[in-house]
SEGU-358098 format. One record per atom (N, C-alpha, C): residue in three letters; x, y, z. Coordinates in pm, whole numbers, padded with zeros to 5 digits, always signed. Layout:
alaXYZ
...
//
This chain:
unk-06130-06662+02358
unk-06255-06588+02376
unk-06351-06665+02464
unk-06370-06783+02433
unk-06426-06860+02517
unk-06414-06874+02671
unk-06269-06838+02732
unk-06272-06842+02841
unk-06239-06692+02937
unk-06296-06588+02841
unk-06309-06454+02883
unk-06426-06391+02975
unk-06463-06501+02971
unk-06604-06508+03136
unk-06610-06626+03153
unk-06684-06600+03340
unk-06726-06742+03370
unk-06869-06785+03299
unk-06920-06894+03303
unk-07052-06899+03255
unk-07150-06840+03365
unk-07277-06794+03342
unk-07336-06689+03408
unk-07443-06784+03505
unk-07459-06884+03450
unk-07517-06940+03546
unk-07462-07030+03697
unk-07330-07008+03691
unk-07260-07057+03836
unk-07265-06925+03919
unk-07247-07013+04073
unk-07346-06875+04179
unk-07178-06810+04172
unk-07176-06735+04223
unk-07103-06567+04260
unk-06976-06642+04316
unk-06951-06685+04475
unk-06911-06754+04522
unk-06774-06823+04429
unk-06856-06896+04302
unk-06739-06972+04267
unk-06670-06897+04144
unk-06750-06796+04123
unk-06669-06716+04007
unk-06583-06648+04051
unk-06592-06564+04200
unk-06490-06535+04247
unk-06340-06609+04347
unk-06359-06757+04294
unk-06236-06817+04291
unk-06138-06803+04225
unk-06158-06827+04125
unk-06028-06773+03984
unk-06075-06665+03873
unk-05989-06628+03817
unk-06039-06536+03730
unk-05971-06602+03592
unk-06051-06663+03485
unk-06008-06731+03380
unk-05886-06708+03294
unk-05841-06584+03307
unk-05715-06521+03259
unk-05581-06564+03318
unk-05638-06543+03458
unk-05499-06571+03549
unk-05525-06792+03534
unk-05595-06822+03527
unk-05579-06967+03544
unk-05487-06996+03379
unk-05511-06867+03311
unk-05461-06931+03169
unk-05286-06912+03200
unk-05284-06802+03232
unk-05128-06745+03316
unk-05045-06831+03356
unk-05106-06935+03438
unk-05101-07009+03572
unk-05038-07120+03459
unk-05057-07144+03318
unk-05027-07243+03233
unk-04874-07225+03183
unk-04820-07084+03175
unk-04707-07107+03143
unk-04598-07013+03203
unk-04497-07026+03198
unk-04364-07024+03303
unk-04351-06852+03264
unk-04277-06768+03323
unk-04262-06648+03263
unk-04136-06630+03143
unk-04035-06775+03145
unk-03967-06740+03057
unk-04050-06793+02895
unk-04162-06846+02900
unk-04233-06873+02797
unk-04325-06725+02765
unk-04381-06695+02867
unk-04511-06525+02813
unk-04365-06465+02773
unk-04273-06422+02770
unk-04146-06396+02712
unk-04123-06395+02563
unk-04089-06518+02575
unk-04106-06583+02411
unk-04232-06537+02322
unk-04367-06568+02392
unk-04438-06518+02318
unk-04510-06394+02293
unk-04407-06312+02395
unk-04464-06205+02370
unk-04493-06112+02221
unk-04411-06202+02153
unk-04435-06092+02025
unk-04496-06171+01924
unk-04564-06299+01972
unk-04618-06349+01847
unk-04695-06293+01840
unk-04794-06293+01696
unk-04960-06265+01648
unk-05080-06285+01791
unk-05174-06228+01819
unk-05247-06301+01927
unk-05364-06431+01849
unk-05347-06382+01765
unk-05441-06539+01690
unk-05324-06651+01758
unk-05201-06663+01716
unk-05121-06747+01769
unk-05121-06783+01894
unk-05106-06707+01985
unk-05089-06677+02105
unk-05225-06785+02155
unk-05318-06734+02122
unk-05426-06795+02143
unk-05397-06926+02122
unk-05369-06981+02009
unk-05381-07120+01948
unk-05281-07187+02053
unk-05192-07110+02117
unk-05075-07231+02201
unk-05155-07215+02325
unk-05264-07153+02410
unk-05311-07086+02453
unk-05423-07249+02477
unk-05504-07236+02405
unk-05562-07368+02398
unk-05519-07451+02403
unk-05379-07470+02290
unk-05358-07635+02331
unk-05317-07661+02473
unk-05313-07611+02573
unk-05263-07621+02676
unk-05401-07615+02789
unk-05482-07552+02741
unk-05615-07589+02829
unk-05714-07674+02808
unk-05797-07624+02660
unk-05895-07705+02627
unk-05862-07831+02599
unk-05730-07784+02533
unk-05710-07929+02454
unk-05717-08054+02532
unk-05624-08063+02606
unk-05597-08170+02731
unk-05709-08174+02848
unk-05790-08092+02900
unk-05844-08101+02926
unk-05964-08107+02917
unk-06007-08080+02810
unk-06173-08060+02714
unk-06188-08227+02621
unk-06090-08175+02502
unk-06102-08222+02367
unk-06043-08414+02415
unk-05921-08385+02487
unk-05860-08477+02484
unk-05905-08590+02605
unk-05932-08485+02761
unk-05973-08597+02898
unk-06092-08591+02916
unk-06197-08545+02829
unk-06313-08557+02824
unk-06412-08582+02740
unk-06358-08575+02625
unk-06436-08584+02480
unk-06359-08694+02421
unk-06233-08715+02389
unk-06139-08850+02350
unk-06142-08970+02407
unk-06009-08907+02474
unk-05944-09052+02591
unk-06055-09070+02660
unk-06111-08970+02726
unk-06145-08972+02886
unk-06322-09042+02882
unk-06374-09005+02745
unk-06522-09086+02724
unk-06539-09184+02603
unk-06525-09149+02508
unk-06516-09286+02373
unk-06385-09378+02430
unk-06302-09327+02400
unk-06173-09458+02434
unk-06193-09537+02534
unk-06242-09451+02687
unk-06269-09510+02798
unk-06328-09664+02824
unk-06449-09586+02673
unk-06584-09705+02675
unk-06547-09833+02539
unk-06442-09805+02486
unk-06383-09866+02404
unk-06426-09820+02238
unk-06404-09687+02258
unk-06503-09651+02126
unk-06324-09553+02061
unk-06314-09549+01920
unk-06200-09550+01861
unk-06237-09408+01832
unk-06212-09310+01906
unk-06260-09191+01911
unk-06128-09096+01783
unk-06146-09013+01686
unk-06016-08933+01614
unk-06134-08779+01593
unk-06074-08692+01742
unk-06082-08597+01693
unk-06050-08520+01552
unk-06128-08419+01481
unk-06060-08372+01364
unk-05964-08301+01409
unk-05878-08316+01255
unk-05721-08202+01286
unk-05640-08220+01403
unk-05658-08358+01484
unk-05607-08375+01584
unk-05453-08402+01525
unk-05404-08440+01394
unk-05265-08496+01379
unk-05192-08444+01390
unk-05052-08476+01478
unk-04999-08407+01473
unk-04941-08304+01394
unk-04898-08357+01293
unk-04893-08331+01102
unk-04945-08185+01080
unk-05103-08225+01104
unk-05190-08125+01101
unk-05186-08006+01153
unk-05183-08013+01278
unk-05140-07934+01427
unk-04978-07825+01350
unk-04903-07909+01311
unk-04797-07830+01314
unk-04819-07757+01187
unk-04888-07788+01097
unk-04881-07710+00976
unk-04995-07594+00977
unk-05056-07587+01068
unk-05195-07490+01084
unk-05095-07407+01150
unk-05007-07386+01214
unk-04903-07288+01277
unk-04801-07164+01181
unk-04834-07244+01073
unk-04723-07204+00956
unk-04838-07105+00852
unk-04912-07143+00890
unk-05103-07079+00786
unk-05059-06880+00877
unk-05142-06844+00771
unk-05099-06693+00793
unk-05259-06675+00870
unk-05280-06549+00959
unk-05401-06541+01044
unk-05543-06506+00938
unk-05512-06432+00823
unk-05618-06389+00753
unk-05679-06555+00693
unk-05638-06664+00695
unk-05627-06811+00625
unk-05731-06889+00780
unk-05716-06835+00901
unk-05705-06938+01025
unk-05895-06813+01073
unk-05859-06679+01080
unk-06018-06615+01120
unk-06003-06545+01028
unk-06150-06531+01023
unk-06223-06375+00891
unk-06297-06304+00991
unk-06252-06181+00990
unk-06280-06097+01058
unk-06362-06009+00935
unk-06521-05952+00953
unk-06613-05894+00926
unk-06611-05740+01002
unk-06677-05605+00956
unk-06698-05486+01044
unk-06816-05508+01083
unk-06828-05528+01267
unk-06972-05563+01298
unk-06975-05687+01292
unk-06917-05776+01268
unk-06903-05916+01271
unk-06887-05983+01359
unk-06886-06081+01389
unk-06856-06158+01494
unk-06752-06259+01405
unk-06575-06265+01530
unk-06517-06343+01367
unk-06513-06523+01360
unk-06529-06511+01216
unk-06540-06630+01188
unk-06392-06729+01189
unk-06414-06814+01299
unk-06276-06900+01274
unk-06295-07060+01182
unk-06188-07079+01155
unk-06135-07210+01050
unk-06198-07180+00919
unk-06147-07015+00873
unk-06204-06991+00778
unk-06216-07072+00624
unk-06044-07147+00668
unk-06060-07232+00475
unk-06153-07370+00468
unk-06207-07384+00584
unk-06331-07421+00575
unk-06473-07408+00627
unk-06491-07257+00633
unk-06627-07205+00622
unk-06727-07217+00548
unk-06681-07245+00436
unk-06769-07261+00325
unk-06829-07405+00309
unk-06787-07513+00389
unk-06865-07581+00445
unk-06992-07577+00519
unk-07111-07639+00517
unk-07248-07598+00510
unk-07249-07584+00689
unk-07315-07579+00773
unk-07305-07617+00922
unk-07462-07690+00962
unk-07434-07809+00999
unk-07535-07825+00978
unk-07639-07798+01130
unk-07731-07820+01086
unk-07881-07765+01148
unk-07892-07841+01292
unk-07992-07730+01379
unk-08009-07831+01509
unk-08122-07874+01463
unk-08087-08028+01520
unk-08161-08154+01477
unk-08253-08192+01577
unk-08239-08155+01663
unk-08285-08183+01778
unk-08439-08118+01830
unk-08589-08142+01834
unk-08734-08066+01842
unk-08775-08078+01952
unk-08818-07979+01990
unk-08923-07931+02095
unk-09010-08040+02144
unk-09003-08120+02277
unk-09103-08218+02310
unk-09029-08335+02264
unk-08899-08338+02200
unk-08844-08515+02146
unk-08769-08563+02279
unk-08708-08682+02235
unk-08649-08734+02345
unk-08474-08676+02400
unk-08462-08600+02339
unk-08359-08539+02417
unk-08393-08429+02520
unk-08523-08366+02422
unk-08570-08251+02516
unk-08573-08319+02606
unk-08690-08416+02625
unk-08762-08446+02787
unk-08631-08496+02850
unk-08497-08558+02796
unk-08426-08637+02866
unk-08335-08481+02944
unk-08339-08430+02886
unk-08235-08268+02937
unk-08347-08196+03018
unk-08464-08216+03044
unk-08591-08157+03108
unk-08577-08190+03278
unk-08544-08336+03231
unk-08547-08478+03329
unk-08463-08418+03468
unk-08289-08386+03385
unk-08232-08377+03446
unk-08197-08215+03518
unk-08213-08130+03422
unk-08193-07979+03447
unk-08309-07966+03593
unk-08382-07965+03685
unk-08500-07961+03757
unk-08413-07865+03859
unk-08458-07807+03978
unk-08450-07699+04063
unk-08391-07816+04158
unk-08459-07926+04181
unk-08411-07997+04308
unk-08239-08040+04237
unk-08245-08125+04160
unk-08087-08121+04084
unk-08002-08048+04079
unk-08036-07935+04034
unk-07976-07779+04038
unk-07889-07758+04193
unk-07971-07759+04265
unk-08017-07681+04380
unk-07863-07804+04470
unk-07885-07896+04438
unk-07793-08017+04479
unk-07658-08024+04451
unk-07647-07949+04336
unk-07501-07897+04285
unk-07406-07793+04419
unk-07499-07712+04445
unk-07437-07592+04511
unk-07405-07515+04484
unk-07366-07499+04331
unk-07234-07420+04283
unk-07335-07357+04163
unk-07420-07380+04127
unk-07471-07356+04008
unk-07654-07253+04064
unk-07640-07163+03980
unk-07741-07056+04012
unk-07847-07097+03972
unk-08002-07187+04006
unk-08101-07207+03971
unk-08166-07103+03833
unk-08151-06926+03911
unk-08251-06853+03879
unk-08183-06851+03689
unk-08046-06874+03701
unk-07987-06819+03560
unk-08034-06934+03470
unk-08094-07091+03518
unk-08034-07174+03390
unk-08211-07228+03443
unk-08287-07212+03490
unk-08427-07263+03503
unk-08487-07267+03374
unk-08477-07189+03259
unk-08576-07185+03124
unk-08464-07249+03045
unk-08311-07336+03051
unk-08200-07302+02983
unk-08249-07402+02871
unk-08326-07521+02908
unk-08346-07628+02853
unk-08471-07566+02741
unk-08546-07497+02775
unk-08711-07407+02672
unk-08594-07335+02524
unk-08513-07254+02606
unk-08416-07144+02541
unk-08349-07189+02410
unk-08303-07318+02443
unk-08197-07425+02375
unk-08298-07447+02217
unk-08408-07537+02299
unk-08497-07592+02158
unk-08578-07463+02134
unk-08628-07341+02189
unk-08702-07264+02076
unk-08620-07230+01993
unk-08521-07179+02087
unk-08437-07068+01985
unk-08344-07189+01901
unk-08334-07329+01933
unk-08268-07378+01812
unk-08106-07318+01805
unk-08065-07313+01974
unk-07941-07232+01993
unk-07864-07324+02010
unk-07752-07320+01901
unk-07597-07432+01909
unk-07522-07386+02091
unk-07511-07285+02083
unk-07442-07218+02222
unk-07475-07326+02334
unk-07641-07236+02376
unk-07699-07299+02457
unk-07734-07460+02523
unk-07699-07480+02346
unk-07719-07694+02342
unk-07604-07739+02463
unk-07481-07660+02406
unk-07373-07721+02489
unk-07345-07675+02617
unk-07424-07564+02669
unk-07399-07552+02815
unk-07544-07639+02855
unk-07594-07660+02780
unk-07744-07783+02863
unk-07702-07909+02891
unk-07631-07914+02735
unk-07532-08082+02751
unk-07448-08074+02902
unk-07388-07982+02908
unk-07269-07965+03011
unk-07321-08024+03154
unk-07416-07900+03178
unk-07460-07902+03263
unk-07516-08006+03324
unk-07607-08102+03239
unk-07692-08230+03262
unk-07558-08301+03299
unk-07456-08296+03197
unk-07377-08421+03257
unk-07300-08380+03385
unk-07274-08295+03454
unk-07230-08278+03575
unk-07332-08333+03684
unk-07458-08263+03661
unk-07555-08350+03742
unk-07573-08485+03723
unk-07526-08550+03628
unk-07587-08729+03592
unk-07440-08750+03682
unk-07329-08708+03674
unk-07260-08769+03756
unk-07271-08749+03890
unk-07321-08587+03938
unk-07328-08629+04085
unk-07423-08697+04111
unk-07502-08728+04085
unk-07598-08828+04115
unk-07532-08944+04088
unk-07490-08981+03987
unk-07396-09106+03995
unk-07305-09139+04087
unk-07230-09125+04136
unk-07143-09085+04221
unk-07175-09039+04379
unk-07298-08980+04389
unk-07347-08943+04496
unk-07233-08816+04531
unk-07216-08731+04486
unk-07143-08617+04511
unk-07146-08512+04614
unk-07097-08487+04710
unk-07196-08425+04833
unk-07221-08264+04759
unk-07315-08200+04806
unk-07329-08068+04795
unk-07180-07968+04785
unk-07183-07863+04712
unk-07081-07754+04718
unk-07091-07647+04835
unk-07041-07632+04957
unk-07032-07548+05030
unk-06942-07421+05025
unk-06925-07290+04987
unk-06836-07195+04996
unk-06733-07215+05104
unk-06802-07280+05215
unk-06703-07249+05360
unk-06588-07392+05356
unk-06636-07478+05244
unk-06520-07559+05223
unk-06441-07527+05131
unk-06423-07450+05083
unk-06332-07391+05015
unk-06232-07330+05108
unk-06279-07255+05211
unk-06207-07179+05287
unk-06117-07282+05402
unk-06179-07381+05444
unk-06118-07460+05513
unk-05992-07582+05446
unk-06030-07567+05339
unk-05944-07706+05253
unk-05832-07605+05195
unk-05863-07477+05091
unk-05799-07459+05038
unk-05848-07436+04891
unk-05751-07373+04789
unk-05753-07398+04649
unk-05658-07442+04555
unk-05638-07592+04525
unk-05510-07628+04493
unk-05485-07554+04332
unk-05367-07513+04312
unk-05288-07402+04217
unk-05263-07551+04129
unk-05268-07561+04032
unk-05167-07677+03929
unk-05046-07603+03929
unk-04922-07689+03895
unk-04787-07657+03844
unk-04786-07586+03747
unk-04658-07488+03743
unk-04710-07381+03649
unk-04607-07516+03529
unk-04678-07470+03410
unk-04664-07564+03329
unk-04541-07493+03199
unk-04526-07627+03106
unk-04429-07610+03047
unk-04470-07660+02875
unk-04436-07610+02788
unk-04408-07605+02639
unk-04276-07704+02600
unk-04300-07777+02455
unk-04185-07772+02418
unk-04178-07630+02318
unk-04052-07638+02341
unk-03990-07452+02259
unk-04065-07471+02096
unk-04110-07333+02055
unk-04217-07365+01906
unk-04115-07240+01836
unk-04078-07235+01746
unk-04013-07144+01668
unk-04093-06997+01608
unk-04028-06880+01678
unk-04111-06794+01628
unk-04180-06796+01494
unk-04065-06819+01405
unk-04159-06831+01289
unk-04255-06916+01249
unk-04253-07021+01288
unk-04403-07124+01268
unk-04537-07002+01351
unk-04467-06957+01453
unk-04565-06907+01532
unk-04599-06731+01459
unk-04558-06729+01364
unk-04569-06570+01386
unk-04471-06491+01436
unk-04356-06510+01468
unk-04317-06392+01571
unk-04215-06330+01481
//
């Protein structure tokens, strides 16, 4: 679900590079969409991720790629393998709760866990530090990113006390702290057209047994 749009604040230009479906496509071979064609789509989904977010989110950016990097002993939850394989074998009514009018709730057998609160106030030092960096000239330096959509994104975040919003502010700031770090040149559309768009290898699974999976 998550990657069923682009985010709304990147300009036009780069949304019409890929279309998030086909990049998910692009992940596995056709004799695999085969195989899974008849699992559950809760399932579907779940192999679905581990193949995008996971490795590239959870694992080269949030794990390995920033705590470990810095020498910090990073253990995602439910990362074990152990774990991983036995959440496959869980039936879908156990994994989301689906409500009428609802929006559904996933990792339901532990929902009932409290969630906790944004901690974070209006005017503290994260605000001003996400204030700092979100600015029109920053923005504007990216190339790729739409001023007019994300100008209030940082106000939006702390009134409304929005979990969503926190993490596309987080996101966002840190793309800008690195091009500035880094000195990153500007995003031009017309270099796209001259370089190209490199495709990754269409990728590969080890084989998962229908029945762990549903099928």
């Amino acid at each position: 679900m998550a990657v069923s749009r682009h985010d709304d604040w990147l300009v036009k230009e780069v949304q019409q590079l890929s279309d998030p479906f086909q990049a998910i496509r692009e992940c596995f071979s056709t004799t695999e969409i085969e195989e899974i064609a008849e699992y559950h789509p809760v399932h579907r989904a779940m192999l679905a991720w581990s193949k995008t977010v996971l490795p590239n989110v959870v694992i080269a950016a949030i794990s390995d790629g920033a705590e470990m990097a810095h020498r910090v002993d990073s253990r995602p939850p439910f990362l074990d393998h152990v774990v991983a394989e036995f959440s496959h074998t869980l039936s879908v009514d156990m994994l989301i709760h689906l409500e009428p009018d609802q929006p559904p709730v996933e990792k339901w057998i532990f929902a009932r866990q409290s969630v906790p609160p944004f901690r974070w106030e209006l005017g503290g030092p994260l605000y001003i530090k996400l204030s700092s960096l979100i600015t029109r000239e920053n923005v504007e330096r990216l190339g790729f990113v739409d001023w007019s959509k994300c100008e209030d994104l940082v106000e939006r975040t702390f009134d409304g006390k929005d979990q969503l919003l926190y993490r596309q502010a987080i996101w966002l700031a840190q793309i800008i702290s690195m091009g500035m770090q880094f000195s990153v040149q500007r995003w031009r559309p017309e270099r796209v057209a001259e370089e190209g768009v490199s495709r990754p290898a269409e990728g590969r699974v080890r084989s998962v047994s229908k029945e762990r999976l549903g099928g």
